[in-house]
C-alpha positions as CSV (number, residue, x, y, z in Angstrom):
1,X,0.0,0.0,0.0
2,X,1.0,3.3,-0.6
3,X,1.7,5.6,2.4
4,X,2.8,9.2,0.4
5,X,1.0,11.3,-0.9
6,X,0.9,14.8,-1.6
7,X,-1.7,17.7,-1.0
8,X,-1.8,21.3,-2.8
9,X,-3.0,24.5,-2.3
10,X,-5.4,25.3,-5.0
11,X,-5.1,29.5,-6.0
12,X,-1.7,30.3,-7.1
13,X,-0.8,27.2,-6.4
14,X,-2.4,25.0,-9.3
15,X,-4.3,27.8,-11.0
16,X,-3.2,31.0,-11.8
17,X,-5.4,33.3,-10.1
18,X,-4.3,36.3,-9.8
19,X,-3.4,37.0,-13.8
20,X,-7.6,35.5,-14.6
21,X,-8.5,38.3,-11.3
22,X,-6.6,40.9,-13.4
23,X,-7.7,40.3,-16.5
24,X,-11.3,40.1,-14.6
25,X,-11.3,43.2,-13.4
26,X,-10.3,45.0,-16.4
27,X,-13.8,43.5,-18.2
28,X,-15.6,44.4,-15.7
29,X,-14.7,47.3,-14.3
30,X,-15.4,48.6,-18.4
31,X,-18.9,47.9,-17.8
32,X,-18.9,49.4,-14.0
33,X,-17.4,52.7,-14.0
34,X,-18.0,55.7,-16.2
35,X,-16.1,55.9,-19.4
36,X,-14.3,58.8,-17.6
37,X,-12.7,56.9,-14.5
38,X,-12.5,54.0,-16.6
39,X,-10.0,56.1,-19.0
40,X,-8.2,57.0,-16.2
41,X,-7.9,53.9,-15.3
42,X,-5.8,53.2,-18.9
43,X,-8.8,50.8,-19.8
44,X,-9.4,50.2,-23.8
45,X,-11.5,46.8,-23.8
46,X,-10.9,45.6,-20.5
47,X,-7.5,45.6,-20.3
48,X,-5.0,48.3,-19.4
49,X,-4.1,49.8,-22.4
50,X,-0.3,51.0,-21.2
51,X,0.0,54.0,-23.6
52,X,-0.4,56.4,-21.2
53,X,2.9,55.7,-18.8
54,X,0.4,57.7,-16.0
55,X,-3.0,55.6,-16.8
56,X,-0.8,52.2,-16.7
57,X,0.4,53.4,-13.0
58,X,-3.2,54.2,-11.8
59,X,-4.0,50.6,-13.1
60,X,-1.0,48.7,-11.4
61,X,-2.0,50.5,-8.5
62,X,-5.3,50.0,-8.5
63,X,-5.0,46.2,-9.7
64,X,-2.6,45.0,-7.5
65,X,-4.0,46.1,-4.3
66,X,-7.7,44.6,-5.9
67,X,-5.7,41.3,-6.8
68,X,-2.9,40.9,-4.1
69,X,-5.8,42.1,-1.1
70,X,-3.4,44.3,0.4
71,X,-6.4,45.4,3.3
72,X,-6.7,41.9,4.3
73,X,-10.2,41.2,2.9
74,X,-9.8,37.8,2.2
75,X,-9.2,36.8,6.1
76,X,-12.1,39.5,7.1
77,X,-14.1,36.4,5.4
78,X,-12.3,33.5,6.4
79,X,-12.9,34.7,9.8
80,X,-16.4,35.1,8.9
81,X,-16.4,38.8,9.3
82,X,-18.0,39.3,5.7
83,X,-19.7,37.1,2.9
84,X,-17.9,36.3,0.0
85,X,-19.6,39.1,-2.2
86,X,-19.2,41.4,0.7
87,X,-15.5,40.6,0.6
88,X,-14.9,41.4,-2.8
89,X,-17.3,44.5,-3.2
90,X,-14.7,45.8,0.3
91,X,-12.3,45.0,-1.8
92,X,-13.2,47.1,-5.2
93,X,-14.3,50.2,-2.8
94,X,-10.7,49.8,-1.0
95,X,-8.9,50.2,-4.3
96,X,-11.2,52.2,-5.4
97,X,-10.4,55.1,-2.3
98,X,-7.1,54.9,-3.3
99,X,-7.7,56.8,-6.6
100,X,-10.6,58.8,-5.5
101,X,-12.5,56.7,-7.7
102,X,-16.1,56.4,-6.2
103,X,-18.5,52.9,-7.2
104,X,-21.8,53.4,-6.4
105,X,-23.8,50.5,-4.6
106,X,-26.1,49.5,-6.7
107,X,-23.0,49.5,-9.6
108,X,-20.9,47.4,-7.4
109,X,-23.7,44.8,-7.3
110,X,-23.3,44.3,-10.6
111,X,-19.9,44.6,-11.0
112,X,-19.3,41.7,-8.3
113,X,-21.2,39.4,-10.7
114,X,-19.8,40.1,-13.8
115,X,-16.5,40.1,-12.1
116,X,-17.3,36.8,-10.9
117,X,-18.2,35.2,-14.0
118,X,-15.4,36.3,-15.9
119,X,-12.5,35.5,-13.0
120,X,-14.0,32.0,-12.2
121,X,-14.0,30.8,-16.2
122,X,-10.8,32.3,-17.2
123,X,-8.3,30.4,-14.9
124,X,-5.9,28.5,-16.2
125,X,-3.4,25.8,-14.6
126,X,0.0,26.8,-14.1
127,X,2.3,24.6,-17.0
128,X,4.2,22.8,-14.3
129,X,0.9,21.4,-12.6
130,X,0.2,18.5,-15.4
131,X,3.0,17.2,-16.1
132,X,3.4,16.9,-12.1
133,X,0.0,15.5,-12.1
134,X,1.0,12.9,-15.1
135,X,4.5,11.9,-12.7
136,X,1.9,11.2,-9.2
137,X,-0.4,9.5,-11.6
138,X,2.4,6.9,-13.1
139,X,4.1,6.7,-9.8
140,X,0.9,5.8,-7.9
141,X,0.7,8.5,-5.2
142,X,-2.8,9.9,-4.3
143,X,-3.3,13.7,-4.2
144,X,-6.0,15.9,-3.6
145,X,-6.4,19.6,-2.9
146,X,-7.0,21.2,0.6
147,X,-8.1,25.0,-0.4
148,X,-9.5,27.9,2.0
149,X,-12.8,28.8,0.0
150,X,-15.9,26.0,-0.5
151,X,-15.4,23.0,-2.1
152,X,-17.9,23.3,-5.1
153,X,-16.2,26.6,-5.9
154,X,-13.4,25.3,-6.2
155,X,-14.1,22.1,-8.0
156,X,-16.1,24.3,-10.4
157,X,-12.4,26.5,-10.6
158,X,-10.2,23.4,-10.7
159,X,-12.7,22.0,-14.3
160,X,-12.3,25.7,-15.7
161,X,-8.6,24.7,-15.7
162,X,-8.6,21.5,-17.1
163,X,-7.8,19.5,-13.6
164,X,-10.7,17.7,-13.1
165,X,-8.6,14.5,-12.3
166,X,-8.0,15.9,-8.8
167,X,-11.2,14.6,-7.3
168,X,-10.0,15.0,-3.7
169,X,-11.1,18.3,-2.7
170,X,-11.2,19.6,1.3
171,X,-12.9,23.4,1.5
172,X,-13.5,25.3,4.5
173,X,-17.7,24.0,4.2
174,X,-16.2,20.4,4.6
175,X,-15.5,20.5,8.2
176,X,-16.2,23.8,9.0
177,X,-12.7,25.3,9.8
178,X,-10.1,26.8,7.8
179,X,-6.2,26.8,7.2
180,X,-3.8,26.8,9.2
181,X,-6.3,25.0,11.5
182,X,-4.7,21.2,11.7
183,X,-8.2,19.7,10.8
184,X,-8.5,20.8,7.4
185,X,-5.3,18.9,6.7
186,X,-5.5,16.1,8.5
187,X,-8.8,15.4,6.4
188,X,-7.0,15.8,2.9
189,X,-4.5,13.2,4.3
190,X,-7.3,11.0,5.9
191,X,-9.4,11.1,2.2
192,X,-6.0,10.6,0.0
193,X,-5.6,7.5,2.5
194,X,-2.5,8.3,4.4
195,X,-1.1,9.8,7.4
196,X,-0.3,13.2,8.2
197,X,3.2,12.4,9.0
198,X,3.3,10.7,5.0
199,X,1.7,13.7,3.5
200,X,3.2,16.1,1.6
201,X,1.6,19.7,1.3
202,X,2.5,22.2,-1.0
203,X,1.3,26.0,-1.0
204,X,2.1,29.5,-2.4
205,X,1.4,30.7,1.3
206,X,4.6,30.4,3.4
207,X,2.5,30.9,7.1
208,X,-1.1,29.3,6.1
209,X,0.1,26.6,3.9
210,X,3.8,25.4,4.7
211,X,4.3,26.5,8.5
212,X,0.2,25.6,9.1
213,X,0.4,22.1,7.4
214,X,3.9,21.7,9.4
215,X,1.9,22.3,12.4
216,X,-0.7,20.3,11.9
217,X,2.4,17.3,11.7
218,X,2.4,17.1,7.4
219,X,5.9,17.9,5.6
220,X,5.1,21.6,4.8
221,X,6.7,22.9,1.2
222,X,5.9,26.0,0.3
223,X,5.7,26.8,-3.5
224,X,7.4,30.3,-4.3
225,X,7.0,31.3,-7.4
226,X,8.1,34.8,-7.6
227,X,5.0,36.5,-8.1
228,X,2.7,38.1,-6.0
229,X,-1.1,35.8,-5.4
230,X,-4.5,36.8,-4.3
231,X,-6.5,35.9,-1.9
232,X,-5.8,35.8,2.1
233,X,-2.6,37.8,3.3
234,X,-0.9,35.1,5.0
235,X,-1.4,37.1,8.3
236,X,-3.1,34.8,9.7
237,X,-1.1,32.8,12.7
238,X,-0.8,29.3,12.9
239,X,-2.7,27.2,15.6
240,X,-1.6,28.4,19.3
241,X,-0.1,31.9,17.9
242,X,3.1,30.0,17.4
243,X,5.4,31.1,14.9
244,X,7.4,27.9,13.1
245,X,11.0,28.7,13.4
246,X,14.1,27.9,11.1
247,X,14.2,26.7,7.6
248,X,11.3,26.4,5.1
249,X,11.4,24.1,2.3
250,X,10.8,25.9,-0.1
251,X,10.7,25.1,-4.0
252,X,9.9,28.0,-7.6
253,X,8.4,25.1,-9.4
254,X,6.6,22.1,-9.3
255,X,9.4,20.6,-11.6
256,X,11.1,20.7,-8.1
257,X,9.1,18.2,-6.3
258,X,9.8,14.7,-7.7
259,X,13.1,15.4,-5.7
260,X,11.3,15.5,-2.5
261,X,9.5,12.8,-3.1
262,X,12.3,10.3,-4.3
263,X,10.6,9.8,-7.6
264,X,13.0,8.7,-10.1
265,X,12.4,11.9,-12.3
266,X,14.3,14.2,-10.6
267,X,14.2,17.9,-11.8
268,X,15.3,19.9,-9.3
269,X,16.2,20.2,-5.5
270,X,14.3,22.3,-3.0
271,X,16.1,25.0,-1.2
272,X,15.7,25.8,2.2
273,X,15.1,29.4,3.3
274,X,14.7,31.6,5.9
C-alpha cells in the first residue's frame, strides 16, 4: 500500500489566479465605471491599455492592491467577518479610495457578478501542474487539494482549468474550519488515504500553507513562485499563535518536487530558506 502522498494548495498554487483576477477586473470594471474613470484607469476593452505611462500606473495600482488584497479582505471572510460578495465588493471600494474613484452600490452589485463570471471561467493551470500531475499519476501516489474557499467553488475552478482529475477536494464548508487550522489537513491526508506524517503539502502561502500544514504534523513545502497571489494575506497565525521557526522548504516550481518525493524523475532540488 502506498503511504505518500501529496496535497496542494489550490489558487496560485495550481491555477493561476491572480493574472484571470486581473484580467477580470479590467472587463468588468469597463462595464462598471464611467467611461471617464475607466480612461483614467488606462482601460481600452478591459484591459490596461499602457500607452499612457500615468493611466498604466493608476492601473497597477489599483489592480494590485484589488488582486494581491493588500487590506486583508480575504481573512475578514475566512474569519467570517464578511460574505464572499461582501468581501470582494470591500475590496473594489478599497482600491477604489485609493484613486478617488467612487463605485456606487447598486454599480458594485453588478460589477461583483460580472467580475465573478469572468475570474471563475478564465483560470488556467500553471504549465508545471500536469506534467506533475501525469508523474503522481504513473508513480501511484494519491493527491487531492485542501483549499480555503468551499469545495464546489473550487471544484467548479479546478474543471475551468482542465484538472478535473483531482477529485479530492477539502474546502473550508467540509469541516467547518479553515487553514492553518490542523483539521482541514488532517482530512486531505485521511481522504488521499494516508497519514499526516506521510503527506506532503505544498502552497504559495509560506505561514497558512507550509508553517500551518507543518503544524498540523504534514511535511510543509511551500511553492514560491516569484509572483505576487490573491486571496488571504498570509497574516493569519498558525494554531496556538506559534510562529514555526528555522528553515522552510521551499521550492519555484513544481518541476522541483519529484526530488522531495524520491521519484526517479528528478528535476530539481528544494532549497531551504529563511
Amino acid at each position: 500500500m502506498t503511504t505518500t502522498g501529496v496535497l496542494f494548495d489550490i489558487d496560485d498554487t495550481l491555477v493561476d489566479l491572480a493574472s484571470a483576477m486581473t484580467t477580470a477586473l479590467g472587463g468588468s470594471l469597463v462595464e462598471t465605471l464611467s467611461p471617464r474613470d475607466a480612461r483614467r484607469l488606462g482601460l481600452g476593452a478591459g484591459v490596461p491599455a499602457g500607452d499612457d505611462a500615468e493611466e498604466y500606473r493608476l492601473w497597477r495600482t489599483f489592480s494590485e492592491h484589488f488582486v494581491q488584497d493588500l487590506s486583508g479582505s480575504y481573512d475578514d471572510y475566512l474569519a467570517g467577518r464578511l460574505s464572499f460578495v461582501e468581501m470582494r465588493v470591500v475590496r473594489l471600494h478599497r482600491a477604489s479610495a485609493l484613486l478617488d474613484l467612487a463605485v456606487e452600490d447598486d454599480l458594485a452589485q453588478r460589477w461583483v457578478r460580472r467580475f465573478a463570471e469572468l475570474a471563475e471561467t478564465g483560470v488556467t493551470s500553471f504549465p508545471d501542474v500536469p506534467p506533475m500531475l501525469d508523474l503522481l499519476d504513473e508513480s501511484g501516489i494519491p493527491y487531492g487539494a485542501v483549499s480555503n474557499n468551499v469545495e464546489a467553488f473550487q471544484r467548479a475552478k479546478l474543471g475551468y482549468a482542465g484538472l478535473e482529475r483531482i477529485d479530492v477536494v477539502v474546502g473550508t464548508d467540509t469541516l467547518g474550519v479553515t487553514k492553518p487550522d490542523p483539521a482541514i489537513f488532517h482530512e486531505g491526508a485521511r481522504l488521499i488515504g494516508v497519514e499526516p506524517a506521510d503527506c506532503w503539502y505544498v502552497g504559495d502561502n509560506p505561514v497558512v500553507d507550509h508553517d500551518g500544514s507543518v503544524a498540523a504534523g504534514l511535511r510543509g513545502v511551500y511553492l514560491n513562485r516569484g509572483v505576487s497571489g490573491s486571496g488571504s494575506s498570509g497574516n493569519s497565525p498558525v494554531p496556538g499563535g506559534m510562529r514555526l521557526t528555522g528553515e522552510r522548504t521551499m521550492i519555484r516550481s513544481l518541476t522541483e518536487l519529484p526530488a522531495l518525493l524520491g521519484l526517479d524523475v528528478l528535476r530539481g532540488e528544494a532549497e531551504p530558506v529563511r
